[in-house]
C-alpha positions in Angstrom: 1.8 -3.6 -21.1 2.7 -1.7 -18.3 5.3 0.6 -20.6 2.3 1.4 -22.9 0.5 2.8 -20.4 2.5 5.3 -19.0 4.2 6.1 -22.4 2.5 8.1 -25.7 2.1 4.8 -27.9 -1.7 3.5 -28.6 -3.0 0.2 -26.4 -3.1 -2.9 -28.8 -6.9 -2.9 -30.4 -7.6 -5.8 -28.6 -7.8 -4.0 -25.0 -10.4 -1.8 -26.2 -13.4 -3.7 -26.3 -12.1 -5.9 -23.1 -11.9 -2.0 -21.6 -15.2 -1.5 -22.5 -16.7 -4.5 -21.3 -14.5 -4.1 -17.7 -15.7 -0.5 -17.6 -19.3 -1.5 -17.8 -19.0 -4.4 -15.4 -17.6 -2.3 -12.5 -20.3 0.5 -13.1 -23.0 -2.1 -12.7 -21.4 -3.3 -9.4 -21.0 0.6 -8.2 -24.7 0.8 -9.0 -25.7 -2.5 -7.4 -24.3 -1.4 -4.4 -25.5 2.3 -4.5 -29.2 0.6 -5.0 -28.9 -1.9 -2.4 -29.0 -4.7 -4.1 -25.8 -5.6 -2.7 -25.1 -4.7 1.0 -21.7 -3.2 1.9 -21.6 -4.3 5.9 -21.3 -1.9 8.5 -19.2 -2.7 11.8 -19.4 -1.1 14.7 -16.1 0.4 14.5 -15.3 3.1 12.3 -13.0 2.3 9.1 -10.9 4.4 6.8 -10.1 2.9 3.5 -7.0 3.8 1.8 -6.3 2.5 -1.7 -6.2 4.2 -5.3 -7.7 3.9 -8.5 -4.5 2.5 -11.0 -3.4 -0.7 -11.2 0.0 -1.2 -9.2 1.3 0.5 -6.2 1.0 4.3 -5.5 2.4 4.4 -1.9 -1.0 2.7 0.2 0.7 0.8 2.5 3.2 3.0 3.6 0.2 5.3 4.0 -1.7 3.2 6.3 1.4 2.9 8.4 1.9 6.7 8.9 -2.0 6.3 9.9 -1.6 4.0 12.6 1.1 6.0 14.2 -0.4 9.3 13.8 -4.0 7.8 15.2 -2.3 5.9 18.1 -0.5 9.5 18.5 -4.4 10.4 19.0 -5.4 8.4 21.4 -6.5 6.0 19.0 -6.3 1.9 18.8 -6.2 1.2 15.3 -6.3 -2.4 13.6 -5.1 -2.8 9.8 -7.7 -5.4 7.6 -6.1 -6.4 4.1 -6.3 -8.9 1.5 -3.8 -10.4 2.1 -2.3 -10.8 -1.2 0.3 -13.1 -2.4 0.3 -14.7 1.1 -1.2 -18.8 0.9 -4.0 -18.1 3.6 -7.2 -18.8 2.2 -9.2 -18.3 5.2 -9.4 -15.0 7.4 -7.2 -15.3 9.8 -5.5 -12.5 12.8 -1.6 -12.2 12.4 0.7 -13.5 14.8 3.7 -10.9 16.8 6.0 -12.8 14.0 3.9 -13.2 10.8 5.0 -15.7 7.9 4.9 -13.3 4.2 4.3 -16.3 2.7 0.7 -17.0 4.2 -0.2 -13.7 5.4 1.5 -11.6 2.2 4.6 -9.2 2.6 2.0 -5.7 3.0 0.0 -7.2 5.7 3.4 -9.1 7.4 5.3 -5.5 7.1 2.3 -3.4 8.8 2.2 -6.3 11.6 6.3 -5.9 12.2 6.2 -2.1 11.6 3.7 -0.7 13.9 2.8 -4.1 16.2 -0.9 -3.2 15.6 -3.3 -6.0 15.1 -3.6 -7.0 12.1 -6.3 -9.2 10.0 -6.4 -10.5 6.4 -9.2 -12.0 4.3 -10.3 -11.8 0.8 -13.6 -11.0 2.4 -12.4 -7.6 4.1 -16.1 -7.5 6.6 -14.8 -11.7 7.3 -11.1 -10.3 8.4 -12.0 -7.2 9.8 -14.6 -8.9 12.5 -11.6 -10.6 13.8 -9.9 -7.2 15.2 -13.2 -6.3 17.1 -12.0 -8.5 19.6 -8.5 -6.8 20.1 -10.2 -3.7 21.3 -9.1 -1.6 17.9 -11.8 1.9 17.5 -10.6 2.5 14.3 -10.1 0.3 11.6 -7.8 0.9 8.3 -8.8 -1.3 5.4 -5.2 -0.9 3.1 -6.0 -1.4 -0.3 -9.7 -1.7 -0.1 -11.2 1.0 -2.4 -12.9 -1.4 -5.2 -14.1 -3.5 -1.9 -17.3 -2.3 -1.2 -18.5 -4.7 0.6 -16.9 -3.1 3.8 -18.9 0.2 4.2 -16.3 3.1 5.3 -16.3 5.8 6.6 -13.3 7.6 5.2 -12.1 7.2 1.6 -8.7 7.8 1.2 -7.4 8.0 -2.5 -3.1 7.6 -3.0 -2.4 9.0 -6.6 1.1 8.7 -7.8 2.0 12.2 -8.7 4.9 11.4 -11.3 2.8 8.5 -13.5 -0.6 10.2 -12.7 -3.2 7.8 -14.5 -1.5 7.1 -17.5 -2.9 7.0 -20.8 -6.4 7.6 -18.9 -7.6 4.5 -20.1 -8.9 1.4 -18.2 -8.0 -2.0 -17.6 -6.7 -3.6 -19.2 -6.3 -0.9 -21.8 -4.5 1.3 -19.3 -4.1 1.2 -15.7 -7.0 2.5 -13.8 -9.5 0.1 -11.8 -12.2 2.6 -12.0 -12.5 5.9 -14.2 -10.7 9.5 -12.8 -14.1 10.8 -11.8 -14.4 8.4 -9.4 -11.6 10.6 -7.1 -14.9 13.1 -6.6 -16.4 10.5 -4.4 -12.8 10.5 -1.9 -13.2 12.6 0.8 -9.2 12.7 0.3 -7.0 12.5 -2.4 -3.3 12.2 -1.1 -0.9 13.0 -4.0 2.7 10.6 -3.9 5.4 12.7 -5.2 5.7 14.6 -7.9 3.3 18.0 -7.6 0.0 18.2 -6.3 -3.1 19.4 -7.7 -5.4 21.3 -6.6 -7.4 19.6 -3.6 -4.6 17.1 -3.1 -2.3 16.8 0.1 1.0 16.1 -0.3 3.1 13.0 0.8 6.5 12.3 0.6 8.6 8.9 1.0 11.6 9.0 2.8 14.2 6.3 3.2 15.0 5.9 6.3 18.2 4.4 8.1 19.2 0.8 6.8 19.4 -2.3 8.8 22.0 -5.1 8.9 20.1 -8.3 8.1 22.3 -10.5 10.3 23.4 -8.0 13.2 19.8 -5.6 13.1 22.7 -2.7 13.6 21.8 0.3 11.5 23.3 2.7 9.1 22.9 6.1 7.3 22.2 5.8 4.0 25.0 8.0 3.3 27.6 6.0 4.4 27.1 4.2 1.3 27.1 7.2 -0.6 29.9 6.4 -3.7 29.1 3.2 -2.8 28.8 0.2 -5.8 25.5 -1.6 -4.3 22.8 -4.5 -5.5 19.1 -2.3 -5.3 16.4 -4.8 -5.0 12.7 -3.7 -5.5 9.7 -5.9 -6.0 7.5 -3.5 -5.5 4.2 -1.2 -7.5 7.0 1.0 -9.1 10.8 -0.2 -8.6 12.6 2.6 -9.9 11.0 5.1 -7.0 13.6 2.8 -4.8 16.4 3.2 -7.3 15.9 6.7 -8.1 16.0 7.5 -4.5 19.4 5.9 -3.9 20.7 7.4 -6.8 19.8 10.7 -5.1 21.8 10.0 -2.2 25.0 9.3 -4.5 24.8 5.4 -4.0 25.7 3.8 -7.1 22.7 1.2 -7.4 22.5 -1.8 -9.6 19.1 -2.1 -10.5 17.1 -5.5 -10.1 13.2 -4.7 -10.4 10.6 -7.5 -10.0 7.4 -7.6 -9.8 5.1 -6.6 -7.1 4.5 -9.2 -4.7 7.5 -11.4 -6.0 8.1 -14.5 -4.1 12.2 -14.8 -3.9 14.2 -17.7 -4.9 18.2 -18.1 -3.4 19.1 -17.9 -7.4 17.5 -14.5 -7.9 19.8 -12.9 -5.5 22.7 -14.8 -6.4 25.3 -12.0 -6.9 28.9 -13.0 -6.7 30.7 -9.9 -6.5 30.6 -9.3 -2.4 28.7 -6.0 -3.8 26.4 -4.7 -0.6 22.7 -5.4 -1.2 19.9 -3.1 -0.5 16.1 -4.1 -0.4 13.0 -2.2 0.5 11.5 -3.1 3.7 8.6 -4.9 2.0 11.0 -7.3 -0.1 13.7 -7.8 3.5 10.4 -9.7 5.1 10.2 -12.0 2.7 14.1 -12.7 2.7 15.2 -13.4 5.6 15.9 -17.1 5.5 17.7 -16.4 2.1 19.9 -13.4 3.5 23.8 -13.2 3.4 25.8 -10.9 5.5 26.7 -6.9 3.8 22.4 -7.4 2.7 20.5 -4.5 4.4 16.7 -4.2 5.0 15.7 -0.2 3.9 12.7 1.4 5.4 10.7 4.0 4.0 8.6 6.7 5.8 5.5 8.2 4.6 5.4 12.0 5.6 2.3 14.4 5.3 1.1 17.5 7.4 -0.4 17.3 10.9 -3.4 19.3 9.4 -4.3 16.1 7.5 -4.1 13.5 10.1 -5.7 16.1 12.2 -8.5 16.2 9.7 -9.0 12.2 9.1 -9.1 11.8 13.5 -11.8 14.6 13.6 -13.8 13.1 11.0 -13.4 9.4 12.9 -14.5 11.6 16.2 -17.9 12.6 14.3 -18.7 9.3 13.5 -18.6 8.2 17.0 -19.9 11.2 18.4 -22.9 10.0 15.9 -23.0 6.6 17.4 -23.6 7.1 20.5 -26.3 9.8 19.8 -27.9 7.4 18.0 -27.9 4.9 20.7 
């Protein structure tokens, strides 16, 4: 399904009218809430949302990290509320120093071991986000919570991926987007991954960063496995961003893609050959207890200007500037 969105054939006939139907569902809910007959919840903390309109991953959550050090770079205490998806927690709950991916979900479990910010999950985002208040956060950055709107925000940020753009423009489950293009006008930024930038879009680009021994945390330069025959393992949004960005460093990377979220098994990553194995970051948290030696843990870095983490601290300094006029 995936392949016939981003490519030129037509979506089966069947997706239209289930298009149609999801397109007019979500428009009542955006209306519902616009109206006030549902209430989006307002804490006293400010919150920045950052999430994107396509099905599948665009480069969020390595957003929100770069936003938690740039804002702690600020002055800032910032708390991350997510979902919490693929995790087994079914009630909100504040992550330990040492989360477990399998209850608290590999995003949320990789932003806690990143950055050491406090982090809270919750399908109810308002639920989890309550539980930061406590940890003295002033800002709070809801990853992957643009469709929630029952957290009111005060910054939208939108992630588009700037190679697969929106596909065949379609929704879901047509095509890939949650909520129609024209729904971008209501971001107060649009933060393009990749690829080239539009007009009104700022810039990001992911960078590997140095690779870590799963067994002996020692790292390593990426280019010392340049010529290299490795094992690439991606379970992310979009695998081949991973692969294609080996490749560029002249590693010679055997592709396993699987999908986003993928909960390992020992026999998945059974390969015989003694071949070095590189995962992304997201996918090492989740394998640790399944981890041989020659595996290493790869770490991406998102990198934008200083003029836009300039601009999304002012606007978070308005809001509180507001706050305590209004008190």
């Amino acid at each position: 399904m995936q392949r016939r969105w981003y490519d030129d054939r037509a979506p089966p006939w069947w997706t239209r009218p289930l298009a149609a139907l999801y397109g007019a569902v979500t428009a009542a809910r955006r209306a519902m809430y616009r109206c006030g007959w549902l209430r989006s919840e307002r804490l006293p903390t400010p919150v920045i949302v950052v999430g994107n309109i396509v099905a599948g991953g665009a480069g969020k959550t390595p957003l929100a990290i770069a936003l938690v050090e740039a804002l702690r770079a600020r002055g800032f205490k910032p708390g991350v509320v997510s979902r919490g998806y693929g995790g087994a927690a079914r009630m909100p709950m504040l992550l330990g120093a040492q989360p477990d991916p399998a209850i608290a979900g590999d995003e949320p479990a990789l932003i806690r071991l990143r950055t050491g910010a406090p982090v809270a999950i919750g399908a109810k985002r308002a639920e989890a986000a309550r539980l930061l208040l406590p940890e003295g956060v002033d800002v709070i950055i809801a990853d992957d919570g643009l469709q929630h709107y029952a957290l009111a925000r005060d910054v939208e940020i939108c992630v588009v991926d700037g190679v697969r753009r929106f596909g065949n423009g379609r929704l879901l489950p047509a095509g890939p987007l949650r909520e129609p293009a024209s729904r971008l006008r209501g971001a107060d930024f649009i933060v393009c991954n990749g690829g080239d930038a539009h007009d009104g879009e700022i810039p990001m680009r992911l960078v590997l960063g140095d690779a870590m021994d799963f067994a002996t945390l020692a790292t390593s330069s990426l280019v010392a496995f340049a010529g290299t025959r490795v094992h690439a393992v991606a379970g992310i949004g979009h695998p081949p961003r991973f692969f294609d960005a080996l490749r560029a460093l002249g590693i010679d990377a055997v592709a396993h893609p699987f999908p986003d979220h993928h909960r390992y098994a020992a026999t998945d990553l059974a390969f015989s050959d003694g071949l070095p194995v590189l995962m992304t970051e997201k996918d090492a948290v989740k394998c640790r207890a399944l981890a041989r030696d020659g595996w290493w843990s790869v770490p991406v870095r998102a990198e934008l200007s200083t003029a836009f983490f300039d601009a999304v601290a002012a606007r978070i300094k308005n809001r509180c500037r507001k706050e305590r006029a209004r008190d």
